[in-house]
C-alpha positions, -999 to 999 in steps of 0.1 A, spaced: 536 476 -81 524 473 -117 548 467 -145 540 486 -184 549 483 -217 545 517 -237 539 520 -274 556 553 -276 556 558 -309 561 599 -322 579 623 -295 552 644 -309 527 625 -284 546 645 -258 520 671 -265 492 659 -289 460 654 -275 447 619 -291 427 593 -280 467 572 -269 476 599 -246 447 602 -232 446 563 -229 478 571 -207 463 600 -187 434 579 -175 459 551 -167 477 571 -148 448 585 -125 442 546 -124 475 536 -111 488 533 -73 514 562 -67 550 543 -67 580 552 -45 600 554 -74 595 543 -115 622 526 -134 618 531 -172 642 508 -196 637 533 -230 649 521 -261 669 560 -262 693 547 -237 710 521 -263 745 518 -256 777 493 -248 770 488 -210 744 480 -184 742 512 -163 716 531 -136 708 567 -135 721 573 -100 718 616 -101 695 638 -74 683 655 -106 685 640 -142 683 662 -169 659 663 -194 673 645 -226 663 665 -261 677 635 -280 657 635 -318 660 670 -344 639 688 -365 606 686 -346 591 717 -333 607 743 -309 574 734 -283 588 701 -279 626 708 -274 617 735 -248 596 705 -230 607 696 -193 604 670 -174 618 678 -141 611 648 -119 638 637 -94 660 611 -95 665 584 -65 700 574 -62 688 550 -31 671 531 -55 696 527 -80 720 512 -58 692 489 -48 693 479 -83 727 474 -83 724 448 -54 689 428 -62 707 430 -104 738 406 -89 754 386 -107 750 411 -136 766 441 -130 750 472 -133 773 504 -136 762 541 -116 754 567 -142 758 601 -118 767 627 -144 763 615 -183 725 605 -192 697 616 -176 655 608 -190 654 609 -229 620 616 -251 615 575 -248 608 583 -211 596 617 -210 569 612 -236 551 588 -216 556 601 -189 544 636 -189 511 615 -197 514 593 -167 527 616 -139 522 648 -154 533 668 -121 571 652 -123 568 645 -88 575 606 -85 618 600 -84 624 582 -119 653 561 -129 667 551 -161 679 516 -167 702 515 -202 698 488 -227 732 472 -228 737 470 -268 764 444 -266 744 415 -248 721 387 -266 685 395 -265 680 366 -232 703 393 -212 673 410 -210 650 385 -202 673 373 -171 680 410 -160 645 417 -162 636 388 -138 663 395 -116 648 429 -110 613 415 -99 616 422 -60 617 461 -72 584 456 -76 573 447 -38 596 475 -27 572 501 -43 594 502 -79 572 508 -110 589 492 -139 578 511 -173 594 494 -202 591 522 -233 598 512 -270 574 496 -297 566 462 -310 569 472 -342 593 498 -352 604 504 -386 614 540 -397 621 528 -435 586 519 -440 568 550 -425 539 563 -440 537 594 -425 510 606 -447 491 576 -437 486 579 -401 458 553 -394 476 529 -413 489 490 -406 511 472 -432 498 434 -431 534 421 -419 531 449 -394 499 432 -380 512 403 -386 536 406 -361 522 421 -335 494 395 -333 519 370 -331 534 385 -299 503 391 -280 498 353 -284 533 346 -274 526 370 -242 497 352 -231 507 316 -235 541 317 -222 563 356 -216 591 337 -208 596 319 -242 589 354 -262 620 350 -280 605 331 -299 591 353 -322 621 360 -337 615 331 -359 580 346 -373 585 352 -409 581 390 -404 605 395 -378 629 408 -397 606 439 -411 589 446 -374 624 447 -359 650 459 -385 669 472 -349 665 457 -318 668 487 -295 623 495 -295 614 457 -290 641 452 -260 616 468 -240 589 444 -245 617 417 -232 614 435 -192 577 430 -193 581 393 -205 612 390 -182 589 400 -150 562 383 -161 576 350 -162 596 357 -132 561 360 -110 542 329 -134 520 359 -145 508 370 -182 507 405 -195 473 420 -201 467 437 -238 460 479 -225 461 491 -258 464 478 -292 466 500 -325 494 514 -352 510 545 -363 520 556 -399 522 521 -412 550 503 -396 545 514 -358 527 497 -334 510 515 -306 506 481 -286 504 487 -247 508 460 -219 504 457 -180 514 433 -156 495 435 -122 469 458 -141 439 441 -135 408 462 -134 425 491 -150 397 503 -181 408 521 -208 388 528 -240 398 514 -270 416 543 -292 393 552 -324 421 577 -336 457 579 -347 485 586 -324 505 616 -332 529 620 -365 556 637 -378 564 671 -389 561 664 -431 598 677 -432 615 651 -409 629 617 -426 618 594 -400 644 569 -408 672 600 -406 657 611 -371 658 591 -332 620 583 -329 
């Protein structure tokens, strides 16, 4: 199966009509049909390593002030709770805890995928971001989780490149601070030459302003974790930015042959009354 990396940038893309969700959309008609996807979203950021392991996850409002539309969204696709205790096995020796009642798919997973699979009809999993581990946890979990992959396992990695909520420009959707750019340029080269060294970009100069928090670029660590596992490189899907200090950036691994237009137009926004940096986008 293929492996992504989503730019999901504004829940609001959950039902926005721009040319990024309809990048998705078409990706999705382009895709095989998994036996079951496993999204690490950067929504799930908490103190353990855990699976959702329920028949029926719930769907996950987790953000305020945005329209009523989008809290009344459902996504009702099924969970697999064979899978996650495959994951538990082919994870070993890191351990990765069952989640049958607490979490369920949040708007890091939904929003991308009611693009993707739109009819909620492929099992999905959850896999948390364990907020107490060094950023080469990931890395190692990631490649650990690589035979998912020939067992019909679509890994979908959701977060952004860039993500800083301080520096939003919400006014200025098509816009792309220089650091911002910067950045993200910086990490495409470090996907292409060599995934498996991608932390090191944390030493680029604007590290610090593209990741403030880790919990959006964690993600990207899964692709490169796979990646390097298989001697592969990520392909560039999509490349653009969001309100100044979001990048839309998009990757694939195993995606060859997959055409997507370029986007021309800005991803979706905010609602002019939400603080983004006071909000869970």
């Amino acid at each position: 199966m293929p492996a992504l990396f989503i730019g999901h940038g504004s829940p609001m893309n959950t039902l926005e009509v721009n040319d990024y969700t309809q990048a998705w959309r078409l990706m999705g008609r382009q895709l095989p049909r998994p036996r079951a996807l496993l999204v690490v979203s950067a929504h799930w950021y908490f103190g353990a390593t855990a699976v959702t392991a329920m028949a029926r996850p719930r769907t996950i409002h987790d953000f305020y002030g945005f329209p009523q539309q989008l809290f009344d969204f459902d996504y009702p696709a099924p969970g697999a709770p064979d899978v996650a205790q495959e994951i538990v096995q082919v994870a070993k020796p890191h351990w990765v805890g069952l989640d049958r009642d607490q979490w369920g798919l949040d708007h890091g997973t939904w929003s991308v995928l009611a693009h993707l699979f739109p009819d909620a009809d492929v099992p999905v999993l959850q896999l948390s971001i364990n907020a107490l581990k060094p950023l080469d946890y990931h890395l190692e979990l990631a490649a650990k989780l690589a035979p998912l992959r020939e067992r019909g396992v679509m890994v979908v990695a959701s977060g952004n490149v860039v993500h800083n909520l301080k520096e939003v420009r919400w006014k200025e959707p098509y816009a792309a601070f220089d650091w911002a750019e910067r950045f993200d340029d910086a990490v495409v080269d470090q996907l292409a030459r060599s995934p498996g060294d991608l932390l090191r970009v944390t030493e680029h100069p604007d590290y610090d302003l593209a990741v403030p928090t880790p919990d959006h670029f964690i993600p990207l660590l899964y692709l490169a974790g796979l990646a390097a596992a298989q001697e592969q490189s990520p392909s560039v899907l999509l490349r653009g930015y969001s309100m100044g200090s979001l990048s839309m950036t998009c990757y694939g691994l195993g995606t060859a042959g997959l055409e997507l237009p370029a986007p021309q137009r800005h991803a979706a926004g905010l609602p002019p009354h939400v603080p983004p940096e006071q909000t869970n986008i």
